[in-house]
C-alpha positions as CSV (number, residue, x, y, z in Angstrom):
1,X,-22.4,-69.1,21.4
2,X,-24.9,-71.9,21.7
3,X,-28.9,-71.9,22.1
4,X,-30.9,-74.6,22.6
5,X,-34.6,-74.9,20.1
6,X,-37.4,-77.2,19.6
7,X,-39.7,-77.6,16.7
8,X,-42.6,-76.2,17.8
9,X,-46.4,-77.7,15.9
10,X,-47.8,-74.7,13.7
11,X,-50.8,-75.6,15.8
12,X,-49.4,-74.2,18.8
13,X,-51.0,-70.5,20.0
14,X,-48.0,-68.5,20.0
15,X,-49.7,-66.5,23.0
16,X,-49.2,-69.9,25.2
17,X,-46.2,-70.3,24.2
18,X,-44.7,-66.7,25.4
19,X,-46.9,-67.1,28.5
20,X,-44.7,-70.1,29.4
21,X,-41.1,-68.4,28.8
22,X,-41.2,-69.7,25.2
23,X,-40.4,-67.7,22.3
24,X,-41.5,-68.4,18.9
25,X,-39.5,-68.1,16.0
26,X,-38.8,-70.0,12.9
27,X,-35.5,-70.7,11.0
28,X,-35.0,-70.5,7.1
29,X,-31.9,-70.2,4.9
30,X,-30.7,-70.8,1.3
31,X,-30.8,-74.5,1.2
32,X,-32.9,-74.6,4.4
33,X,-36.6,-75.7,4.6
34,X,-38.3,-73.2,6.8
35,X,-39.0,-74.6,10.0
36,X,-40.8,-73.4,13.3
37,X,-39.3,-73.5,16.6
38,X,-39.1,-72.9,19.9
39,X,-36.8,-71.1,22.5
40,X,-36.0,-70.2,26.3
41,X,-36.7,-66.5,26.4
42,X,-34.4,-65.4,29.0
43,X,-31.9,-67.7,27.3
44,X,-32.8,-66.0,24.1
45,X,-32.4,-62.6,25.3
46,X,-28.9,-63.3,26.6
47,X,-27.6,-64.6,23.2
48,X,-28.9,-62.1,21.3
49,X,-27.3,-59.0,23.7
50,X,-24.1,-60.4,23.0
51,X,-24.2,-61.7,19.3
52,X,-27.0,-59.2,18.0
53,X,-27.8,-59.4,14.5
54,X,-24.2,-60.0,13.0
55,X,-23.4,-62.8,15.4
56,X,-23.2,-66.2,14.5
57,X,-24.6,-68.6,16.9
58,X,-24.9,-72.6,16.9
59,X,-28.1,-73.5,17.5
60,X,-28.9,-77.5,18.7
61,X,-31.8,-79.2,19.5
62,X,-32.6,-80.1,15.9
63,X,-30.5,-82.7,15.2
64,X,-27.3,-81.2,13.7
65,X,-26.0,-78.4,15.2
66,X,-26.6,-75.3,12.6
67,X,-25.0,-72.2,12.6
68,X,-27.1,-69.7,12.0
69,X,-27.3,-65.3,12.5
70,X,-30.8,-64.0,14.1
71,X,-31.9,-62.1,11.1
72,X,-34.9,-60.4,12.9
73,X,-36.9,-59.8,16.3
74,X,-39.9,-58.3,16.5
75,X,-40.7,-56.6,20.2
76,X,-44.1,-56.1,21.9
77,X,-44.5,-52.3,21.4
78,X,-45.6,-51.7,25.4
79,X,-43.0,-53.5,27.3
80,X,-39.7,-54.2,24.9
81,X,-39.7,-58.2,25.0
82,X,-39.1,-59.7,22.4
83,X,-42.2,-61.9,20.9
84,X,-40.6,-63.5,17.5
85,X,-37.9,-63.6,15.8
86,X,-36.2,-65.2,12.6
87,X,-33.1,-67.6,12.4
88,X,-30.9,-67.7,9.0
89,X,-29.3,-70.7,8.7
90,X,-25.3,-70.3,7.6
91,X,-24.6,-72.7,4.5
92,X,-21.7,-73.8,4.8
93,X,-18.7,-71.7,2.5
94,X,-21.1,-69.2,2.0
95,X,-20.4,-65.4,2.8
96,X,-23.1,-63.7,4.6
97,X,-24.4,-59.8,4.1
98,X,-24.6,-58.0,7.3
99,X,-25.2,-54.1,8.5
100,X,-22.5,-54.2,11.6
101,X,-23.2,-51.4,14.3
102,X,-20.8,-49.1,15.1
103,X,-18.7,-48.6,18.3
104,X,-17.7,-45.5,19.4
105,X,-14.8,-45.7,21.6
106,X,-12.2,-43.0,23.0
107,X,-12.0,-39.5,23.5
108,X,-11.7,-36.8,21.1
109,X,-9.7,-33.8,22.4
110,X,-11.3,-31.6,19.6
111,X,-14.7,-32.2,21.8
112,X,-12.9,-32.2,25.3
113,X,-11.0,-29.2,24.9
114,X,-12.0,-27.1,22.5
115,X,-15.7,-27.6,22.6
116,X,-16.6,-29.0,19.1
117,X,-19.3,-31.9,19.3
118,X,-19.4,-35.2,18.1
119,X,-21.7,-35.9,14.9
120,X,-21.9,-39.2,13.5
121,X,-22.8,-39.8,10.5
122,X,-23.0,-43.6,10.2
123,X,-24.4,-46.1,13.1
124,X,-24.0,-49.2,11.1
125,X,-22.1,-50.3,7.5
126,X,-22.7,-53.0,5.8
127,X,-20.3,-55.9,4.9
128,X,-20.4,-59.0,3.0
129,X,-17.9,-61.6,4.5
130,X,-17.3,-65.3,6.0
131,X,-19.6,-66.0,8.7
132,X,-16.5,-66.9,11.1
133,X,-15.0,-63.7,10.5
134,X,-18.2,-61.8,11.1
135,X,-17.4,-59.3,13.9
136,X,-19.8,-58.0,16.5
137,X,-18.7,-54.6,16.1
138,X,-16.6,-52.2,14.1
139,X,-14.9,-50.1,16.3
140,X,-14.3,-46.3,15.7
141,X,-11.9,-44.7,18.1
142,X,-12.7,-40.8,17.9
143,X,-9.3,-40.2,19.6
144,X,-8.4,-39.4,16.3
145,X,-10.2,-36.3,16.3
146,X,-7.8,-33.8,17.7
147,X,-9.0,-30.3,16.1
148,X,-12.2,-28.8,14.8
149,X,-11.6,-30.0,11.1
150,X,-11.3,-33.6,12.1
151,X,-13.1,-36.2,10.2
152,X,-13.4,-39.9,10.4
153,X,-13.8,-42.2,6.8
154,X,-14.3,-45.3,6.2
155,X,-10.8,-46.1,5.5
156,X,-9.7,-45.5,9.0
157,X,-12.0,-48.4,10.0
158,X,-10.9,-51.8,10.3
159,X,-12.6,-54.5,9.0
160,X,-12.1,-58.7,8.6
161,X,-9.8,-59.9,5.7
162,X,-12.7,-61.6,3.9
163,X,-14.9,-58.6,4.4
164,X,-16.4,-56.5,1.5
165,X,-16.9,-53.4,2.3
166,X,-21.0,-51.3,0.6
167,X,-19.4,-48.5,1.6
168,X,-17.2,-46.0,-0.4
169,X,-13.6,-45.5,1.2
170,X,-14.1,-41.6,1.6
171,X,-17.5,-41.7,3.4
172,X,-17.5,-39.6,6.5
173,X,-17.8,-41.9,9.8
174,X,-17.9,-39.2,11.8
175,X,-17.1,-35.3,12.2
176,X,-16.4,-32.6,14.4
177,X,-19.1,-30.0,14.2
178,X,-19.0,-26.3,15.7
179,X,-22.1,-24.9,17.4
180,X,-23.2,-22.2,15.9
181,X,-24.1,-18.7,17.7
182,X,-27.7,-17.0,17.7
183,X,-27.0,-13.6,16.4
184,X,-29.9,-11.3,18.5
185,X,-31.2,-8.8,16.1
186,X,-31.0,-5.3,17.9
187,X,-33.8,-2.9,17.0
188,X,-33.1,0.1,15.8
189,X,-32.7,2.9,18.1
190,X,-35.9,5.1,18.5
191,X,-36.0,8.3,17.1
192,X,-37.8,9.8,20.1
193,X,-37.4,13.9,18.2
194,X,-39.6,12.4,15.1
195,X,-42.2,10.8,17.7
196,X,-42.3,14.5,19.7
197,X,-43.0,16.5,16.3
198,X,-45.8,14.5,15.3
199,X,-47.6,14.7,18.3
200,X,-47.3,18.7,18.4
201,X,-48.3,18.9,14.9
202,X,-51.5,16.4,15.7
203,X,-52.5,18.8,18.7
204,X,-51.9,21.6,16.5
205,X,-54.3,20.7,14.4
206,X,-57.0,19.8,17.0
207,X,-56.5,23.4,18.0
208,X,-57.4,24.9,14.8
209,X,-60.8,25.7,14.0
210,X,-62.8,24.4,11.2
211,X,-63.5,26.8,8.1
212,X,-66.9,28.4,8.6
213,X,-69.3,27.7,5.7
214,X,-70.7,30.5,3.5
215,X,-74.4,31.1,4.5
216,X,-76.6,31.4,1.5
């Protein structure tokens, strides 16, 4: 994937810039000067659904083409567009350190037929590998949940040859959970005899007169 940038002059209001399709960003890296930039918004926005974060891209425009991940995009809170965001240049032979989302694909029988649900425990893992063998997704196929004691680790997940995984091999992916029931507490029954016995005895003593009092 490709996407065409411009140095943009620090003296450039960044509100201009967006008003006219633009988006801001700069672009740094280990032996890379940080540098402001420029690019196509719309252009932007359709790079970065496919590549994401753990994408590499080849960005031109500044001479030599660079390859380069999108590190980080920051959003305007009321609408969702993007309004910066931060290029990493990709030296070349070095390994990169990327949190990967996770792809949930399939269908787990334990879930279709026998009513467990799906709980996952991980969205994203981390892996430190060649920029080339990056991948866009790990993919988990829950398939392999067939019964109510299923689990997923992260030994079932594939990864690139050159990746290093943060994660421990027996992490839980994902599970199969059971829904639990509400247990309805049921009152005690009434004793209605008890309730009957105390009433007599209150009228009965209503009924009976008070002492009389000694007159001197």
């Amino acid at each position: 994937m490709e996407l065409t940038v411009e140095k943009r002059d620090k003296a450039q209001n960044p509100h201009t810039l967006r008003g006219k399709g633009f988006l801001p960003a700069v672009i740094y890296g280990r032996s890379e000067e940080s540098t402001p930039i420029t690019v196509d918004l719309k252009q932007f926005q359709k790079v970065f659904k496919i590549a994401g974060e753990s994408g590499v891209i080849s960005l031109t425009g500044l001479g030599t083409a660079k390859d380069a991940l999108i590190k980080e995009v920051a959003f305007d809170v009321m609408t969702g567009t993007p309004i910066h965001a931060d290029f990493y240049a990709i030296q070349k032979g070095q390994t990169v350190t990327v949190s990967v989302p996770l792809e949930f694909d399939g269908v787990s029988l334990a879930v279709k037929e026998l009513g467990g649900i799906l709980t996952k425990v991980m969205h994203e893992i981390e892996i430190e590998c060649e920029p080339k063998d990056l991948p866009h997704a790990i993919h988990v196929d829950i398939s392999k949940l067939t019964d109510l004691d299923s689990q997923i680790h992260v030994s079932d997940l594939t990864f690139p040859k050159s990746a290093k995984v943060s994660a421990e091999p027996e992490e839980v992916v994902a599970l199969i959970s059971v829904a639990k029931e509400e247990v309805e507490e049921v009152a005690a029954p009434t004793d209605l005899s008890a309730i009957e016995i105390s009433e007599e005895r209150g009228k009965k003593e209503e009924e009976t007169p008070a002492a009389e009092t000694d007159s001197e």
